[in-house]
N, C-alpha and C positions, 0 to 999 in steps of 0.2 A: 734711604732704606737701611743702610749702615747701622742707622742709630736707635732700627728696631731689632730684636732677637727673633727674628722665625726661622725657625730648622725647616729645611725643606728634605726631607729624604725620599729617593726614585728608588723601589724595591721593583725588579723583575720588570713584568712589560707597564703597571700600572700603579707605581708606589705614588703616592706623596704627605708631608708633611701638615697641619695648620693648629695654628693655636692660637688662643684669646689673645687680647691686649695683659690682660690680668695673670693670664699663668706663663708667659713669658719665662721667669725664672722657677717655674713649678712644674708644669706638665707640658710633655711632648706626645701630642696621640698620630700614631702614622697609621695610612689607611691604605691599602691596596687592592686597589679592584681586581678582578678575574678578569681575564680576557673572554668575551662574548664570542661564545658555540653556540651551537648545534639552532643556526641561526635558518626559521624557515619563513616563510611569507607572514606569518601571524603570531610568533614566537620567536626566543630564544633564552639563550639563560646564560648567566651571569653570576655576580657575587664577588665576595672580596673578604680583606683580612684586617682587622682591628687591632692594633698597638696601643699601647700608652705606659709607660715610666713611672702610675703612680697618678695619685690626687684624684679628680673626679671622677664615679666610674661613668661604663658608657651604658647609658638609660635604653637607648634606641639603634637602631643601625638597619639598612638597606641600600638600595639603590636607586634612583628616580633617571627615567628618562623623558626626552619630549624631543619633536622634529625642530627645535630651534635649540639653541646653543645654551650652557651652561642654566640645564634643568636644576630644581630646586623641589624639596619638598611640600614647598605651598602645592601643588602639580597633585591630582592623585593617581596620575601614573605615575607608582611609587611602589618599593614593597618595603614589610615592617618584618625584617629577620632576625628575632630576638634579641636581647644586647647581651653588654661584657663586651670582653676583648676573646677572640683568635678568628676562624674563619667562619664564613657563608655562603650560601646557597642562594640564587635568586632565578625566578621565573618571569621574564619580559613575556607580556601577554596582549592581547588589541590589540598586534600590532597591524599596519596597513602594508601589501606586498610593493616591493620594490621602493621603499621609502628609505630617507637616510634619516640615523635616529641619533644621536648625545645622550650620553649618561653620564654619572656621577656615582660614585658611591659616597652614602655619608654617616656620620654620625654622632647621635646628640647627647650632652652631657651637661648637667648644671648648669655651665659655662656657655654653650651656644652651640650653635650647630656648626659643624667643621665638614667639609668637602674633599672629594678628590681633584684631581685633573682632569678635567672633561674626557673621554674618548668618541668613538664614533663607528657606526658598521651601518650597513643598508640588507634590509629586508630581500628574501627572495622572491624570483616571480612567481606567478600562480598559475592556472592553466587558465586560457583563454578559451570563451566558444560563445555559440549564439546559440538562443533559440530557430530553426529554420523554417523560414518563408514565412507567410501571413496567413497560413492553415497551421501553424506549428501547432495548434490546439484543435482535434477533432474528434468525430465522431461522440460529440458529447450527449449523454443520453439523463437519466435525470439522477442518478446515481454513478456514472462513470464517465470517463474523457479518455482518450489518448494524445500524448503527446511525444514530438519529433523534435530533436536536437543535434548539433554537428559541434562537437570541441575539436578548436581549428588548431590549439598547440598544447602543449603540456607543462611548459612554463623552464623544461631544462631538469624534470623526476615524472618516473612516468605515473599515468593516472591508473592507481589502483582499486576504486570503486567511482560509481557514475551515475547516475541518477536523476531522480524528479522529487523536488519537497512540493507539498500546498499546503494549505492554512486557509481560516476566512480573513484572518487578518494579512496587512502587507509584510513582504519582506521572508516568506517562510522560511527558515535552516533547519540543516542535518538534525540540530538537537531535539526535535520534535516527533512524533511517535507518525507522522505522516509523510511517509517520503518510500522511493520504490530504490530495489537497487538492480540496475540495468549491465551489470558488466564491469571493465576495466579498457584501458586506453582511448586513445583519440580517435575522431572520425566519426559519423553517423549513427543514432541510435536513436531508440523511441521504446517506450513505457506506459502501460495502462494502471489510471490510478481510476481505483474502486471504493466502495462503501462513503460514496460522497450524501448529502443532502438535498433530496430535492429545491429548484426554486431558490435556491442559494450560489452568491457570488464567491468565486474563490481566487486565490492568487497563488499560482504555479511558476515556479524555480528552478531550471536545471542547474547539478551540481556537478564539481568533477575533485575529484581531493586527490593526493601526490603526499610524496611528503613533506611537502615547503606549505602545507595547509589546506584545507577547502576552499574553492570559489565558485560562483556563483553565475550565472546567465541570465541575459534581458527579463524582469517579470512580467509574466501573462496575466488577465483575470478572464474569465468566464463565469456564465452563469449556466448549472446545471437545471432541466429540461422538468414541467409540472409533472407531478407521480402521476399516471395512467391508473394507477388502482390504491387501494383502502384495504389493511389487513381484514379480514374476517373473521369471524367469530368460532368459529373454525365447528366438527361434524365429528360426530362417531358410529360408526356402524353396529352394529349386532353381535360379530364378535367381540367388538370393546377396544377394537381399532380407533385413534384419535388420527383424526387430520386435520393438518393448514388449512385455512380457506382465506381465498384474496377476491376482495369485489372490485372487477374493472366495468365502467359503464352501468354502473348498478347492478351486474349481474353475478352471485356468488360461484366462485369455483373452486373445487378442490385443487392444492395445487400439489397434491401427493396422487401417484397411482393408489386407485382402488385395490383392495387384500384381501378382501372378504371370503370367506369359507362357507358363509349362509347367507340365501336368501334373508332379504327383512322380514320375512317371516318366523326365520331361525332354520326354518329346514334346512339338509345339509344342500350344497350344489356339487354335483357329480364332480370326480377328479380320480387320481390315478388311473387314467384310460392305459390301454396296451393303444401301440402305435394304428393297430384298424380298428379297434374301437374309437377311439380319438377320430377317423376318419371316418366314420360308417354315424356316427353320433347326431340326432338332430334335437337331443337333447340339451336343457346347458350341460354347461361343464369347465373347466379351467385347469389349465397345466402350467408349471412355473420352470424358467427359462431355465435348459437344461437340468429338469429335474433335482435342481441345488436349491436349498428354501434359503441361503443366502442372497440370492439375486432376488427372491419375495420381497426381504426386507428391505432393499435399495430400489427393487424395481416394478414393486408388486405384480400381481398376478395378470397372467396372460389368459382372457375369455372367449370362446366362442360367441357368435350372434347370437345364440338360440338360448343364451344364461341373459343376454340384456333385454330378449323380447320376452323371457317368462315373464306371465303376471304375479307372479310373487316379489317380483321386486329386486333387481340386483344392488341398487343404491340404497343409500337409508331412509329413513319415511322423510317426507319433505322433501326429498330431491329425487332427480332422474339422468338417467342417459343424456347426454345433448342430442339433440337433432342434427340432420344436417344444416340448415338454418341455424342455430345456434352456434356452429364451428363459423357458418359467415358473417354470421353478426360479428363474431371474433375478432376473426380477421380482418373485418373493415374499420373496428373498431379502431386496430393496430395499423391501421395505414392500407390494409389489400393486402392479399395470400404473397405479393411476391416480397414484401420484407416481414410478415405477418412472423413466418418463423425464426427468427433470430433475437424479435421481441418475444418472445413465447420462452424460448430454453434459457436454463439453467446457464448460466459462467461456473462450469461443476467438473472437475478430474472426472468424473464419470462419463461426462463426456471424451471421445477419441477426438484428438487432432485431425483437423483445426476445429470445428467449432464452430462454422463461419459464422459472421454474424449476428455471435452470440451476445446480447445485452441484457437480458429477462426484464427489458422497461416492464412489461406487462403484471412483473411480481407472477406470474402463471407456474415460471418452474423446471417446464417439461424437463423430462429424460427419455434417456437411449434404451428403453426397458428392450428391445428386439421385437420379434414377433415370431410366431409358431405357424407354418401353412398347413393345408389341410391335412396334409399325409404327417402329421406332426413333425417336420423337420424345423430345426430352429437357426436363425439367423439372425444379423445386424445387431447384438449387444451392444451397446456403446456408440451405435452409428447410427441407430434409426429410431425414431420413438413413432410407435402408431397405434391409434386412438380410434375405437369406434364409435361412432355415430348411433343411433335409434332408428335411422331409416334406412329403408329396406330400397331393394332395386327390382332386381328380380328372385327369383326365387332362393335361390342359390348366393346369391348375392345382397352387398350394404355396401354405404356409403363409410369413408373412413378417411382421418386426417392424418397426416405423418410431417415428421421433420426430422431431417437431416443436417449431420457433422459439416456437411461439406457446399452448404445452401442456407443465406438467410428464407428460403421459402417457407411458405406453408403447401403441402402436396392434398390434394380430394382425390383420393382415388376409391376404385368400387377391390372387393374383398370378399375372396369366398368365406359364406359365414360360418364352412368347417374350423377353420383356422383364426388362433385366437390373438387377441391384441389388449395392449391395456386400455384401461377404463379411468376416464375423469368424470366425475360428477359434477353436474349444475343444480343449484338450489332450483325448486317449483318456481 
C-alpha cells in the first residue's frame, strides 16, 4: 500500500479522502458526509461537503443509500445535489420503519466516481394497529360503509391524525383525495366513508401518522350495495319551482319538499292565516315553519289537508299527493317501515343529532321540515319530517308518514287535517 499515494483525510464525524490511480500526483477531492438527522420512519436527511486542490471539477455529487453495505450509485436510491465543490443538502426518502440503512456520499468527476466511508443509522418505529374484528367493515349500504379500528401503539411520537383511506384500486394512502380524518392518538376509533359507487368493490386502510411518518393497517375490500333508485328527470311546479326527482322501483318522486304558492291551476292557495284562522280553516292553505321564508327554502312549505284534497291540484299536472298505499309500497320497497326510515333521510347537518340510521340508499332525501298542529303551534325543526298522505280517515283526520333524528323508522300515523305538513309528490 506504501507504494501507492492515497491521502486519506477524516474531517469531523464523516471526512474521507479517494483519488484515481491517474491523479495520484494531481488531485486530492475530500468528501464529507453530514451526519444523518431528523431521522423518521420514512425519512431522513443528510448531505455532506465537497473538497478538491485543483484539476477535475466535480460534475455530480450526492449521496446513495441501501439496507446492505457499501451502496453505490448504480442503486436509484440516490440523490443528484448539484456539483462543484463546498456543501449539501440531502433528502433520504422510501425509507422502511425500523430498518438499518448504509450511506455513502459521493462524487463524480471526469476521473471516476470517488466515495466516502460508509456510515450507518436505523429508521424509526411507526405506529402499530389493526383493523378490529371481522365486522371491521359495516353497515355498508350502496354508497357508504363504516369502518372500526384499534391503533395498539404509537411507535415512541404520539399519533397526530388517524383515519381511513380507500381507493378501487389496492394499497390506498394519505396522498389521495379519499381518506376521513378521525382524531388523534391511540386506542379505538371508527369512521364513515361516503360518496362511494354503487356495486363497486373497494379497498379500505386505516392510517395513523406521528412524526416518525404514516403507517398503515390490515386492508379491507368490500363491495358497496346495488343503487335502489335512478336519478329522475326532475318537475317544476307553476310557480317555476324546479325539483329533484329520484325513481326507486319505477316509481318517480320528488326528493325536495313541495313550495308552491299556487294551485296547478295558478290560483293563489290561502296563507298568512292569524293563529284561529289557521284553526277554524277548512280551506286549503299553508304556513311556513315559524313564519321565516328561510326555513321555505330548506324546508318547504307546511300544508293543511284541505290544500291536498282541493281539486285544483296541489302538485304539478302529472303528479299527485301519494296515497297511503303509496307511502307502503315505499316502505316495503325499502325493506318495511321498521328500517324504511333511515333509507329515506338525507346524511344532511340539517338534520339534529343523531340521525339514526341515516343512509338515503333510497336517493328519497327526506328532511326535518317540523310540522304546524292545528292551533298552529309549531314544532320538531330538525327532528321530525312529516309527510301527508291523500287519504283521509275520518273527517277530521289523514293518514300521514314521518321520520325521525332518533329512529331508522318509518312512523303512519293519522293527523288532524287542520295542521300542516310537508308535501312530496309522486309522478301519475
Amino acid at each position: 500500500m506504501n507504494s501507492r499515494f492515497f491521502s486519506i483525510c477524516i474531517v469531523a464525524v464523516f471526512v474521507f479522502s479517494a483519488c484515481s490511480k491517474k491523479e495520484t500526483d494531481e488531485t486530492v477531492i475530500t468528501i464529507e458526509a453530514s451526519s444523518i438527522t431528523d431521522i423518521t420512519g420514512i425519512s431522513a436527511t443528510g448531505g455532506g461537503t465537497v473538497n478538491t486542490n485543483g484539476g477535475s471539477p466535480i460534475l455530480k455529487r450526492g449521496i446513495c443509500w441501501a439496507t446492505t453495505a457499501n451502496p453505490d450509485t448504480n442503486r436509484t436510491t440516490k440523490t443528484m445535489d448539484g456539483s462543484g465543490t463546498g456543501s449539501f443538502n440531502s433528502t433520504l426518502t422510501q425509507l422502511t420503519a425500523e430498518t438499518k440503512y448504509f450511506v455513502r456520499a459521493y462524487a463524480v468527476t471526469s476521473k471516476g466516481i470517488f466515495y466516502s466511508i460508509q456510515k450507518s443509522f436505523t429508521t424509526s418505529p411507526l405506529a402499530a394497529f389493526e383493523l378490529t374484528g371481522a365486522d371491521s367493515v359495516s353497515a355498508i349500504t350502496s354508497t357508504s360503509a363504516t369502518i372500526v379500528a384499534t391503533i395498539l401503539t404509537d411507535g415512541g411520537k404520539p399519533v397526530t391524525m388517524r383515519g381511513f383511506c380507500w381507493d378501487i384500486n389496492p394499497k390506498p394512502t394519505v396522498d389521495g383525495t379519499t381518506k376521513t380524518e378521525n382524531g388523534n392518538g391511540t386506542g379505538f376509533y371508527s369512521g364513515a366513508i361516503t360518496d362511494l359507487t354503487p356495486n363497486t368493490v373497494y379497498y379500505v386502510r386505516g392510517y395513523a401518522t406521528t412524526a416518525n411518518g404514516t403507517s398503515y393497517g390490515p386492508e379491507r375490500t368490500f363491495k358497496t350495495k346495488t343503487n335502489l333508485f335512478i336519478a329522475g328527470n326532475g318537475v317544476s311546479d307553476v310557480n317555476g319551482n324546479l325539483y329533484s326527482t329520484v325513481i326507486i322501483n319505477g316509481k318517480e318522486w320528488m326528493k325536495e319538499n313541495l313550495r308552491t304558492s299556487l294551485y296547478s291551476t295558478a290560483k293563489p292557495i290561502l296563507t298568512g292565516l292569524s293563529t284561529s284562522a289557521w284553526a277554524a280553516s277548512t280551506a286549503g292553505a299553508y304556513i311556513v315553519y315559524d313564519n321565516n321564508d328561510d326555513n321555505a327554502l330548506s324546508f318547504g312549505n307546511l300544508y293543511n289537508w284541505y290544500a291536498v284534497a282541493d281539486p285544483k291540484g296541489l302538485c304539478p299536472t302529472g303528479w299527485k299527493v301519494p296515497s297511503d298505499t303509496d307511502w307502503e309500497n315505499l316502505e316495503n320497497t325499502l325493506g318495511g317501515a321498521i328500517i324504511a326510515g333511515g333509507k329515506l333521510k338525507a346524511v344532511s347537518e340539517l338534520w339534529s343529532s343523531p340521525n339514526a340510521g341515516a343512509t338515503n340508499e333510497s336517493g328519497f332525501s327526506a328532511l326535518p321540515g317540523g310540522k304546524c298542529n292545528a292551533e298552529a303551534n309549531f314544532d320538531s325543526l330538525g327532528i321530525y319530517g312529516s309527510f301527508w298522505s291523500s287519504t283521509s280517515y275520518e273527517t277530521k283526520t289523514a293518514w300521514t308518514r314521518g321520520i325521525g333524528n332518533g329512529s331508522s323508522r318509518s312512523y303512519r300515523s293519522l293527523q288532524q287535517k287542520a295542521s300542516g305538513h310537508s308535501i312530496r309528490c309522486i309522478k301519475n
